[in-house]
C-alpha positions as CSV (number, residue, x, y, z in Angstrom):
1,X,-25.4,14.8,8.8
2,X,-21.9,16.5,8.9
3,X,-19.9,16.5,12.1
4,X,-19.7,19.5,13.8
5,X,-16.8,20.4,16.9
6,X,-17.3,21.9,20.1
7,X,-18.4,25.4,18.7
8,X,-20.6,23.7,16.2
9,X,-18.7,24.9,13.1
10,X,-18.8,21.9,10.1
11,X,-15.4,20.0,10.6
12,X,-13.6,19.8,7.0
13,X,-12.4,16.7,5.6
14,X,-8.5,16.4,6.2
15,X,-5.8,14.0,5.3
16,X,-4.3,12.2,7.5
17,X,-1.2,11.3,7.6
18,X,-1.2,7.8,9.4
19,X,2.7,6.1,9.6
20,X,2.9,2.7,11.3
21,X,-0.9,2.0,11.2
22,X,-0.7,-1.8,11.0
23,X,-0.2,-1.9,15.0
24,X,-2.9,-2.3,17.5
25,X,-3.8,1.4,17.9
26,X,-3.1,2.7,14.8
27,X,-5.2,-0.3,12.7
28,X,-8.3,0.4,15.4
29,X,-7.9,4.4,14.6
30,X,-8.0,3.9,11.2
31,X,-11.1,1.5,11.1
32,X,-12.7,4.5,12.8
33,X,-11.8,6.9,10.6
34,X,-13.1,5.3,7.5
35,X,-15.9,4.4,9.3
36,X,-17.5,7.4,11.1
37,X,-15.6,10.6,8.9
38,X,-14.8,11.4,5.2
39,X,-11.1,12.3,6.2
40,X,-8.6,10.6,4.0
41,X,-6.0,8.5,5.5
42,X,-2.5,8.2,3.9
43,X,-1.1,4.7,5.7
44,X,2.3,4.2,6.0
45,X,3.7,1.1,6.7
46,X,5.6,-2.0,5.3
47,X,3.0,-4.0,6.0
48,X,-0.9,-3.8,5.8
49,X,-1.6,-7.1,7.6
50,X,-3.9,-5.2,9.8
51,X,-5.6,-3.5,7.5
52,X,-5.6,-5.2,4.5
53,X,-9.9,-5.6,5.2
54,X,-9.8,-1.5,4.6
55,X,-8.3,-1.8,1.6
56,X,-10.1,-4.3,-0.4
57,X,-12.4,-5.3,-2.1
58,X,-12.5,-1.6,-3.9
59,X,-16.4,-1.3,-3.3
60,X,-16.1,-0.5,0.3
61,X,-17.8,2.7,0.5
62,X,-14.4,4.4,2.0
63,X,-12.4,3.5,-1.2
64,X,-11.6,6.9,-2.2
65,X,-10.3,8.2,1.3
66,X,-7.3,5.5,2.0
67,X,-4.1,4.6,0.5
68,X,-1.2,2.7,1.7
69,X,1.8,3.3,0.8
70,X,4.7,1.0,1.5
71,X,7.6,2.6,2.5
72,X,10.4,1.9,5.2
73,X,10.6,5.6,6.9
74,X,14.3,5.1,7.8
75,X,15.6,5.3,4.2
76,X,12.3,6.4,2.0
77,X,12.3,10.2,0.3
78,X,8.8,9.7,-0.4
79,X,7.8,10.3,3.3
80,X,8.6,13.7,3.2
81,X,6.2,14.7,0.3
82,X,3.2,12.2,2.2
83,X,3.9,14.7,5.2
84,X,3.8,17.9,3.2
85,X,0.7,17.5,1.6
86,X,-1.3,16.3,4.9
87,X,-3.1,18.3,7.8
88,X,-2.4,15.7,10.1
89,X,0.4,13.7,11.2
90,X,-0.1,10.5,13.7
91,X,3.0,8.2,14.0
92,X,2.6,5.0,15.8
93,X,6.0,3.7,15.5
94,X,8.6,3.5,18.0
């Protein structure tokens, strides 16, 4: 069944942009994302401690809508392309 919003128009898959998801919030919104939507989730962290049960074994049936990417956003040019080519942007750093 595809999810639908408010107006009951089909919600398209997006990618999400997801930077610091290995803390509490962020590794709980991601878990729910895979979960209950076909979006895919860029994560961007240095670590994926907290997530690390999304990401393998590579026969979870979300497989194909996450990737973590490494990167320390104070000194990385790679963030700015991640960004670009997403719909959504959620930062949970600080």
């Amino acid at each position: 069944m595809a999810r639908v919003d408010l107006d009951g128009n089909v919600i398209k898959p997006m990618t999400i942009c997801m930077i610091g998801a290995r803390r509490f919030i962020g590794s709980h919104l991601c878990e729910k994302l895979m979960s209950e939507t076909t979006h895919t989730v860029l994560v961007i962290d240095v670590y994926n401690d907290k997530i690390k049960h999304l990401l393998e074994p590579d026969s979870l049936p979300w497989n194909e809508h996450i990737q973590f990417h490494r990167l320390n956003i104070k000194n990385d040019s790679r963030l700015e392309g991640l960004i670009k080519c997403s719909d959504l942007v959620i930062c949970f750093c600080w």
